[in-house]
C-alpha positions as a Python dict, from the first residue, in 0.01 Angstrom:
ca = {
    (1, 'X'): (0, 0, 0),
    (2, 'X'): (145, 372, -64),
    (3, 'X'): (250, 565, 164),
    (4, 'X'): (5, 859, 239),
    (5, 'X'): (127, 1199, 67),
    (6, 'X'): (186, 1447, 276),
    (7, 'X'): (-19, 1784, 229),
    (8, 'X'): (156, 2094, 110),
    (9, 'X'): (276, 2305, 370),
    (10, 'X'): (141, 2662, 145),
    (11, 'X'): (-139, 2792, 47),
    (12, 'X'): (-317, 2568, -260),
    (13, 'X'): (-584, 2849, -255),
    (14, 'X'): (-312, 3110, -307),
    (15, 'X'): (-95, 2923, -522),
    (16, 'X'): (-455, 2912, -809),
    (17, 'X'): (-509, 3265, -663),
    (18, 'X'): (-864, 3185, -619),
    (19, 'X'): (-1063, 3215, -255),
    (20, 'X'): (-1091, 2886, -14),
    (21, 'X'): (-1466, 2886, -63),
    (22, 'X'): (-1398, 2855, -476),
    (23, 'X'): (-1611, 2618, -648),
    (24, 'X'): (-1454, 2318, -808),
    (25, 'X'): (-1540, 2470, -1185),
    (26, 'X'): (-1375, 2791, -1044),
    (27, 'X'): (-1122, 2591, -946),
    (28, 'X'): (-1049, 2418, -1319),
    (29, 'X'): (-1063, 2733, -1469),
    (30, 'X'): (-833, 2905, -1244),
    (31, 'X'): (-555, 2565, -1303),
    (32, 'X'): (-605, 2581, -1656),
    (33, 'X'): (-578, 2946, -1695),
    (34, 'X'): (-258, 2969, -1483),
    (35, 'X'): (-90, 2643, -1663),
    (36, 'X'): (-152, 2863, -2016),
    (37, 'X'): (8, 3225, -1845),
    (38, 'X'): (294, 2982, -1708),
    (39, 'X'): (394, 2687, -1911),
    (40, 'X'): (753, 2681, -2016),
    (41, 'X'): (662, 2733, -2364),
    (42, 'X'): (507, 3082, -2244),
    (43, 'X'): (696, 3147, -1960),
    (44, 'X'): (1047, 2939, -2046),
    (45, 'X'): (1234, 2782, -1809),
    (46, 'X'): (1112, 2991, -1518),
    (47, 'X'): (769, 2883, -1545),
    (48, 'X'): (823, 2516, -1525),
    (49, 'X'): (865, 2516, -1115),
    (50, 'X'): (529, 2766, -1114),
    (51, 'X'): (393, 2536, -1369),
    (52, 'X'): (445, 2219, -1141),
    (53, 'X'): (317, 2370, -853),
    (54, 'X'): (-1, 2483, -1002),
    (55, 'X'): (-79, 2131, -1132),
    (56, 'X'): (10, 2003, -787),
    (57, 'X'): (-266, 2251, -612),
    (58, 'X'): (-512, 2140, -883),
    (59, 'X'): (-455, 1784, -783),
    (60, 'X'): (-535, 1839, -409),
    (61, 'X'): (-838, 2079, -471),
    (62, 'X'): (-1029, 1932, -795),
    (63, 'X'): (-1028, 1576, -556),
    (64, 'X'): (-1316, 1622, -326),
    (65, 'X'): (-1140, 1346, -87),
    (66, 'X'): (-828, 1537, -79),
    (67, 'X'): (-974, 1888, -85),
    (68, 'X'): (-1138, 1745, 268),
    (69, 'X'): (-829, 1636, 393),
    (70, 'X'): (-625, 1903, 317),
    (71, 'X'): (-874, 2164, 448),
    (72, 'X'): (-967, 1932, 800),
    (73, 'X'): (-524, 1960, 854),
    (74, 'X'): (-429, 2274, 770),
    (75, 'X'): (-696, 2383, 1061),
    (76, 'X'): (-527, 2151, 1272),
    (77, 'X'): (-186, 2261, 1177),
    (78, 'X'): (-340, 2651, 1207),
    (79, 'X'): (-480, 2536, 1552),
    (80, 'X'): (-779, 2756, 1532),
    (81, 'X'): (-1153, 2768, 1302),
    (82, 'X'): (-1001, 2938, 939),
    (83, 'X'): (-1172, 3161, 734),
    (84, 'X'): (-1161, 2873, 517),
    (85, 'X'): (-1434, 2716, 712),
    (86, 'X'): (-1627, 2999, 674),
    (87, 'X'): (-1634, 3008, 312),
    (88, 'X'): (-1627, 2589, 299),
    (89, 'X'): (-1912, 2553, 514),
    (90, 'X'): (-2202, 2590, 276),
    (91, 'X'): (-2002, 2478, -8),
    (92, 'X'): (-2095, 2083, -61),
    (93, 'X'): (-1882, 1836, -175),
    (94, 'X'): (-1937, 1699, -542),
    (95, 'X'): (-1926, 1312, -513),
    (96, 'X'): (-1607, 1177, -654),
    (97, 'X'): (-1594, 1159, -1017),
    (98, 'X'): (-1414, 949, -1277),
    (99, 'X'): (-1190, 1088, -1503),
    (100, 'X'): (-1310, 1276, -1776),
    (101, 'X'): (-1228, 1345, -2110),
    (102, 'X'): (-1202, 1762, -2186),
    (103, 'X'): (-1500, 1829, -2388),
    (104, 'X'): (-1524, 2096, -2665),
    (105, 'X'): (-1912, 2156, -2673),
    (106, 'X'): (-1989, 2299, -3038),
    (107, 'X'): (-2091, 2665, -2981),
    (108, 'X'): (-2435, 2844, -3127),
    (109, 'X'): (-2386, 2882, -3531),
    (110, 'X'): (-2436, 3290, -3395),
    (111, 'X'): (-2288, 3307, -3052),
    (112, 'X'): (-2382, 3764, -3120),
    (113, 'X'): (-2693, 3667, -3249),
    (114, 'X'): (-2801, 3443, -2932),
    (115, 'X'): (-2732, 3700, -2686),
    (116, 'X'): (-2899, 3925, -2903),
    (117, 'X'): (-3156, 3779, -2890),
    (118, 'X'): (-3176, 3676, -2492),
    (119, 'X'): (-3122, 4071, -2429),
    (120, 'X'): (-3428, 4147, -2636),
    (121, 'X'): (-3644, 3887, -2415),
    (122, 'X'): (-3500, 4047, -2092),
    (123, 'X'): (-3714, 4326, -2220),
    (124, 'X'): (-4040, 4107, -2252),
    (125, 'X'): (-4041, 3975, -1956),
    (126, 'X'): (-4417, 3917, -1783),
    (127, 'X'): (-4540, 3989, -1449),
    (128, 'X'): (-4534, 3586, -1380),
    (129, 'X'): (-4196, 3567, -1514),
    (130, 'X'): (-4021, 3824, -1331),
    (131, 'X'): (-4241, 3675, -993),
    (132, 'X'): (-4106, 3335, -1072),
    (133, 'X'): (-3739, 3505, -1155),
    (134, 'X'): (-3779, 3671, -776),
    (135, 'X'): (-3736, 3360, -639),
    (136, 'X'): (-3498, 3136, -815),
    (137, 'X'): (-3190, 3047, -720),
    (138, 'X'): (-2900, 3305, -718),
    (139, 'X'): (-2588, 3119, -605),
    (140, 'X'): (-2460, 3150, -959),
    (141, 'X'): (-2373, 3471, -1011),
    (142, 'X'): (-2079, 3433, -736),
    (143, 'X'): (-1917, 3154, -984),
    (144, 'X'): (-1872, 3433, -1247),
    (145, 'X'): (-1728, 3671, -972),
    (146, 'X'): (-1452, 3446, -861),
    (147, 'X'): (-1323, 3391, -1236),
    (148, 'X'): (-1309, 3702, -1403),
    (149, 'X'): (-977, 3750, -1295),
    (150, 'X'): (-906, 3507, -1549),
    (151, 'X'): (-1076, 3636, -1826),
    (152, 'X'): (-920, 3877, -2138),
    (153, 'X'): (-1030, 4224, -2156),
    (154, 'X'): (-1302, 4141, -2452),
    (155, 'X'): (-1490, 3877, -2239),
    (156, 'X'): (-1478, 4132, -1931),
    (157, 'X'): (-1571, 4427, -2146),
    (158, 'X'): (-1871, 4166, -2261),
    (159, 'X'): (-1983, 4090, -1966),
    (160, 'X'): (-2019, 4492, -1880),
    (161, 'X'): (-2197, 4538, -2166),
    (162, 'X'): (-2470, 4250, -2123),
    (163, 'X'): (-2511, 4409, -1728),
    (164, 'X'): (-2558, 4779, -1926),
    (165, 'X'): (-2835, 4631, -2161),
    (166, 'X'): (-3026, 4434, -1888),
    (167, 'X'): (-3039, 4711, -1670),
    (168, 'X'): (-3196, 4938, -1974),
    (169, 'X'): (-3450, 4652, -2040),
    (170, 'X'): (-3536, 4532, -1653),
    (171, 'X'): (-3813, 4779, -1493),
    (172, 'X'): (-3632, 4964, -1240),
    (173, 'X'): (-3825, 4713, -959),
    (174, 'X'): (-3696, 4449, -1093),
    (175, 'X'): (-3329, 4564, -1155),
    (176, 'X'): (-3347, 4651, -740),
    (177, 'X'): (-3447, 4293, -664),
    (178, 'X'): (-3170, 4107, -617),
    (179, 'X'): (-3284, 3744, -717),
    (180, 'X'): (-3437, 3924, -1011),
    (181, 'X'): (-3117, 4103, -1129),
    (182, 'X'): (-2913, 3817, -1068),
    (183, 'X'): (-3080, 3532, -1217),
    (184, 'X'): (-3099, 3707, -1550),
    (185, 'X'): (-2712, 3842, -1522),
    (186, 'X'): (-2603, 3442, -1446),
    (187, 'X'): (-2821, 3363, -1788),
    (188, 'X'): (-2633, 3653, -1998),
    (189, 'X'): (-2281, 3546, -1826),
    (190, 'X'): (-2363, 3206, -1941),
    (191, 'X'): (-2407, 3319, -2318),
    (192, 'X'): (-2096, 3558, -2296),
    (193, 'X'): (-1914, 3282, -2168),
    (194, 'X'): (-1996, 2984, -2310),
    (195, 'X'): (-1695, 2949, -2566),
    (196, 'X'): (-1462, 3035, -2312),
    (197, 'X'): (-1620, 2781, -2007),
    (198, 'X'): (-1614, 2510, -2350),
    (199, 'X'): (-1256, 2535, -2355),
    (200, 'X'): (-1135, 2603, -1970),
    (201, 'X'): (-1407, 2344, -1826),
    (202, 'X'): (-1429, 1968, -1829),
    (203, 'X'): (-1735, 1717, -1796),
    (204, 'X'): (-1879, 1732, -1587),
    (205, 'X'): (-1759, 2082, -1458),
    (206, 'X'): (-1920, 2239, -1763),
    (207, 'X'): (-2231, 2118, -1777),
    (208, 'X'): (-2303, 2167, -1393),
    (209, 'X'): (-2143, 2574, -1477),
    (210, 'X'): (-2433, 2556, -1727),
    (211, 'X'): (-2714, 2417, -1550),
    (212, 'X'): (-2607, 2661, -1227),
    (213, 'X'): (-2593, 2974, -1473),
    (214, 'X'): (-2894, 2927, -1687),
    (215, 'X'): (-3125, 2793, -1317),
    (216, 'X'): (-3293, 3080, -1276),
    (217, 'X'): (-3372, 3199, -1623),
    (218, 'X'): (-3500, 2851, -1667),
    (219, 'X'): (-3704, 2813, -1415),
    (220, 'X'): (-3901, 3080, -1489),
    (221, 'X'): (-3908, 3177, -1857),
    (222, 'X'): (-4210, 3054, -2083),
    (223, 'X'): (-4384, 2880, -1757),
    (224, 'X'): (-4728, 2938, -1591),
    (225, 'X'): (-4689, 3097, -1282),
    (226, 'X'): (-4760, 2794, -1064),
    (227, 'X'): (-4634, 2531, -1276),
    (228, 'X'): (-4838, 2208, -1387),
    (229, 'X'): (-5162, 2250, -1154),
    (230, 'X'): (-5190, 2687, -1213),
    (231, 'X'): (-5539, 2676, -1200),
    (232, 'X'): (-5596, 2489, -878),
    (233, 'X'): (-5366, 2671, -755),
    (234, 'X'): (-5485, 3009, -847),
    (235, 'X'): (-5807, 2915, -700),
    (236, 'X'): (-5657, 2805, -398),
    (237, 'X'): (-5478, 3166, -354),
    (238, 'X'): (-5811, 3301, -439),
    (239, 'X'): (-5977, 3115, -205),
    (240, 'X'): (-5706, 3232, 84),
    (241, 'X'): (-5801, 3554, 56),
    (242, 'X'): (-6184, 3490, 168),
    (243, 'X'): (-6042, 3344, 487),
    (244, 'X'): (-6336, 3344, 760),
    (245, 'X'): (-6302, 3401, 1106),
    (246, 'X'): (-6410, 3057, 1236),
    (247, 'X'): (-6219, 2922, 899),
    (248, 'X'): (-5893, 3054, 1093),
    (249, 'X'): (-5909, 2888, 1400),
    (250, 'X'): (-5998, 2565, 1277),
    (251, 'X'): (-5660, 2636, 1087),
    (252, 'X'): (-5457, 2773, 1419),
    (253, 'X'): (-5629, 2459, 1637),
    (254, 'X'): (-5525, 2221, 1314),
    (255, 'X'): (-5135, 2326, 1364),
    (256, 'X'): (-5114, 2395, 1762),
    (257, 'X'): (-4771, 2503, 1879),
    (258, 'X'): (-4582, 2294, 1682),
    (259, 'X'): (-4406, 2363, 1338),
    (260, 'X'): (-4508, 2154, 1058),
    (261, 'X'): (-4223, 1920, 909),
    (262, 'X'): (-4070, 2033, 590),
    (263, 'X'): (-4225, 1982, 283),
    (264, 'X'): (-4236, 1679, 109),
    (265, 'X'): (-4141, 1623, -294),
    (266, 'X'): (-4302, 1314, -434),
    (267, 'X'): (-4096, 1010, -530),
    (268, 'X'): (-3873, 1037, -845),
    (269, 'X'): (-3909, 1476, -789),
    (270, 'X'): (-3618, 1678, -618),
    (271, 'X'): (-3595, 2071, -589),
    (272, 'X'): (-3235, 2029, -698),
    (273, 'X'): (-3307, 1832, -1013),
    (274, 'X'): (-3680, 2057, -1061),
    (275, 'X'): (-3626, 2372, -983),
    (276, 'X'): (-3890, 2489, -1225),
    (277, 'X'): (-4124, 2298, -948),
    (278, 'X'): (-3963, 2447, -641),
    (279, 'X'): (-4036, 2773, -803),
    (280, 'X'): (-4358, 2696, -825),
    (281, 'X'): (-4424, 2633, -517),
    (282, 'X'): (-4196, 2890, -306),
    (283, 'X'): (-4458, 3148, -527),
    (284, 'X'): (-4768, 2995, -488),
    (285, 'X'): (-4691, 2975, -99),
    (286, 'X'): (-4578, 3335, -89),
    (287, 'X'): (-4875, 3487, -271),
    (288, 'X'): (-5131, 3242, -51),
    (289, 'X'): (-4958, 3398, 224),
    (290, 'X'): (-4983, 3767, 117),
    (291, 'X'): (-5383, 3697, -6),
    (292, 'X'): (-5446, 3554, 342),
    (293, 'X'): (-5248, 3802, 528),
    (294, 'X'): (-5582, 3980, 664),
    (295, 'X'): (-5694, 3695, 826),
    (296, 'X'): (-5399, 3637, 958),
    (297, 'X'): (-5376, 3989, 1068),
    (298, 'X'): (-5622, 3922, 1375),
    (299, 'X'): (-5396, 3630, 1502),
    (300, 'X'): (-5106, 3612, 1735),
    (301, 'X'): (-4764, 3648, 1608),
    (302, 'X'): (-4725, 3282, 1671),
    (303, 'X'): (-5014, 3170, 1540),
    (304, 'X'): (-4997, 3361, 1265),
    (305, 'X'): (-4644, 3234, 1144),
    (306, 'X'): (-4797, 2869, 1208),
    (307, 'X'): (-5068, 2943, 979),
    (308, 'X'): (-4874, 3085, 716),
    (309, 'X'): (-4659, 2775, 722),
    (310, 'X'): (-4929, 2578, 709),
    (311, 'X'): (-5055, 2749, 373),
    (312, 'X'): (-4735, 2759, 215),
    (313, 'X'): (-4727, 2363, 259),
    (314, 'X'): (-5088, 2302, 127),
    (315, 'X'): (-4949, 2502, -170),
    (316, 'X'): (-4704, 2336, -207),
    (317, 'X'): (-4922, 1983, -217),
    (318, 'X'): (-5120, 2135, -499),
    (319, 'X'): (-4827, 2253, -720),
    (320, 'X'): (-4674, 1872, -681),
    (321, 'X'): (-5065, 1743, -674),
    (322, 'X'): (-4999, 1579, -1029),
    (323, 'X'): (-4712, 1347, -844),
    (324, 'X'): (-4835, 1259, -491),
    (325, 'X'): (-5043, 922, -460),
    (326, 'X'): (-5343, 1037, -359),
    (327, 'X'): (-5359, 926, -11),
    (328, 'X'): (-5074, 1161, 47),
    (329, 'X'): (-5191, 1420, -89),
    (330, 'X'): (-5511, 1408, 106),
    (331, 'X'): (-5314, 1393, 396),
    (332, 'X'): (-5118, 1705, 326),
    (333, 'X'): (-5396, 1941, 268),
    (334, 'X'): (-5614, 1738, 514),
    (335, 'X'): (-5637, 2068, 790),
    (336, 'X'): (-5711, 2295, 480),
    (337, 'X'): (-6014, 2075, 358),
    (338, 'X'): (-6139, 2067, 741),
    (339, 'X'): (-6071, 2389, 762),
    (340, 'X'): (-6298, 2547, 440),
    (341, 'X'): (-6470, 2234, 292),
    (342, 'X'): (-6202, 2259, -3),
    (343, 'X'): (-5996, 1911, -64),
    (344, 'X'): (-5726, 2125, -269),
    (345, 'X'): (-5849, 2213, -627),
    (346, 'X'): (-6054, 2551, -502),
    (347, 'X'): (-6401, 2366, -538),
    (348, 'X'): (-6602, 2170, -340),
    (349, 'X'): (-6550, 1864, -611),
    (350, 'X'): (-6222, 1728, -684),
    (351, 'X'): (-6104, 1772, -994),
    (352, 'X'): (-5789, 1646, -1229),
    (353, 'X'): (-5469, 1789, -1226),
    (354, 'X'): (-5330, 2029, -1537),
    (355, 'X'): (-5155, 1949, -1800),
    (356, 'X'): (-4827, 1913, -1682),
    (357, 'X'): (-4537, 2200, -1817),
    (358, 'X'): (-4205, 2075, -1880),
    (359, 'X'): (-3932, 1969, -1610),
    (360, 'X'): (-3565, 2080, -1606),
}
């Protein structure tokens, strides 16, 4: 058996100049970067050591196993809680992956014409899409942050200009909201991008930059506003802003003092993999919230958190109603049907669930 290797006694972050909390595709593009500015054949003879040493951090830090180690001993060698950990601690481990080939992904026939044509839809946006859009997932826009050191001055001048034309096209609300103004940006940075990410990214490091850049835009471009079951779901929203008096405390005796578990996905569904779903529900159970706010005005603080919980999970059964058996799904909405005579679809009859739109 080998001996075990030793870890480095300097900084890997430092030596790929990139921050501890740096993604793993950060991390490729930062090795591969460096290994072009310093290779011998760039840099001649002096590069080779720099060269070597590079590879050597790339080796540690693109190994999820090793990455682990080496950030668990150099805390124990530092003796105290890093700002590494900091950084690391909401930054999950990929599972170990084989070896892969480096991909060249064949760009657009019109790479100009694409983003052309993604900057004029920034300006057509609906009301439903730029809801949706205020709650996707924003995470990505950091990834671009922590490369463009690495980029040339025509992909950083590119990315200026795409944040210039969104802002023109966004309404000024929606260029203040955050999630908003971020989801689109990762979508444009992944179309300014995408020849250079081909060429400085593996599999599966590119297609996980992709899926984390274009998440947002996906999730809520060209999709009803609740997902598969909109109409059931409008009606419920509808229906929790008619909230009786006696309606509410059947609802605040149906959740007492306890907080309801977290809400379930079906079988075979998962808000990582269907974030077009998760959307759907974090905005139906916001707006049921806001329609039933009111009602919910009258209540304790307490209680009136509980309830809102409590509507933002029956929401969330009838976006996913299409996927739960139906025993579960009575279950879930069980204290809403006891509470207004509703089992879930905004009627007093059940009906069938929508069409379903497509998944991610």
């Amino acid at each position: 058996m080998p001996p075990r290797a030793s870890i480095p006694a300097d900084d890997l972050y430092a030596r790929l100049e990139v921050p501890p909390s740096a993604s793993f595709e950060a991390i490729e593009i930062a090795w591969r970067a460096l290994l072009k500015r310093h290779h011998p054949d760039v840099a001649g003879h002096d590069g080779l050591e720099t060269a070597k040493r590079i590879n050597v951090a790339h080796d540690w830090l693109c190994n999820p196993e090793l990455r682990e180690r080496y950030d668990r001993e150099r805390r124990t060698i530092d003796g105290r809680r890093s700002a590494r950990d900091v950084g690391r601690a909401a930054q999950p481990f990929w599972p170990a992956q084989p070896a892969q080939p480096h991909i060249v992904r064949r760009a657009a026939a019109d790479p100009a014409a694409a983003l052309r044509r993604f900057v004029e839809r920034v300006g057509t946006l609906s009301r439903d899409e730029l809801d949706r859009l205020s709650v996707a997932d924003t995470t990505s826009i950091a990834f671009v942050a922590s490369i463009r050191r690495f980029l040339d001055p025509v992909h950083v001048a590119a990315l200026d200009q795409v944040e210039r034309d969104v802002r023109v096209r966004l309404p000024p609300a929606a260029w203040a909201s955050a999630p908003i103004r971020d989801a689109v940006l990762a979508a444009g940075h992944e179309h300014v991008l995408a020849r250079f990410l081909d060429e400085h990214l593996s599999e599966p490091f590119r297609g996980r930059a992709r899926d984390r850049l274009m998440r947002g835009w996906e999730a809520a471009i060209d999709q009803p506003r609740y997902g598969p079951n909109a109409a059931a779901v409008s009606r419920f929203v509808e229906r929790a802003g008619r909230l009786g008096e006696d309606e509410v405390r059947t609802l605040v005796r149906a959740v007492g003092r306890g907080r309801p578990p977290d809400d379930p996905w079906p079988p075979g569904l998962d808000p990582e993999e269907d974030d077009g779903l998760r959307v759907s529900s974090a905005l139906a159970g916001r707006d049921a919230v806001a329609a039933a706010a009111p009602a919910l005005g009258a209540l304790d603080r307490g209680s009136a958190a509980r309830v809102a919980r409590l509507l933002r999970r029956t929401a969330h059964a009838i976006v996913l109603r299409h996927a739960f058996p139906a025993a579960e799904f009575e279950r879930l909405v069980a204290p809403w049907t006891a509470a207004t005579g509703d089992p879930g679809t905004g009627r007093a009859a059940d009906t069938r669930a929508e069409p379903r739109v497509r998944r991610r």
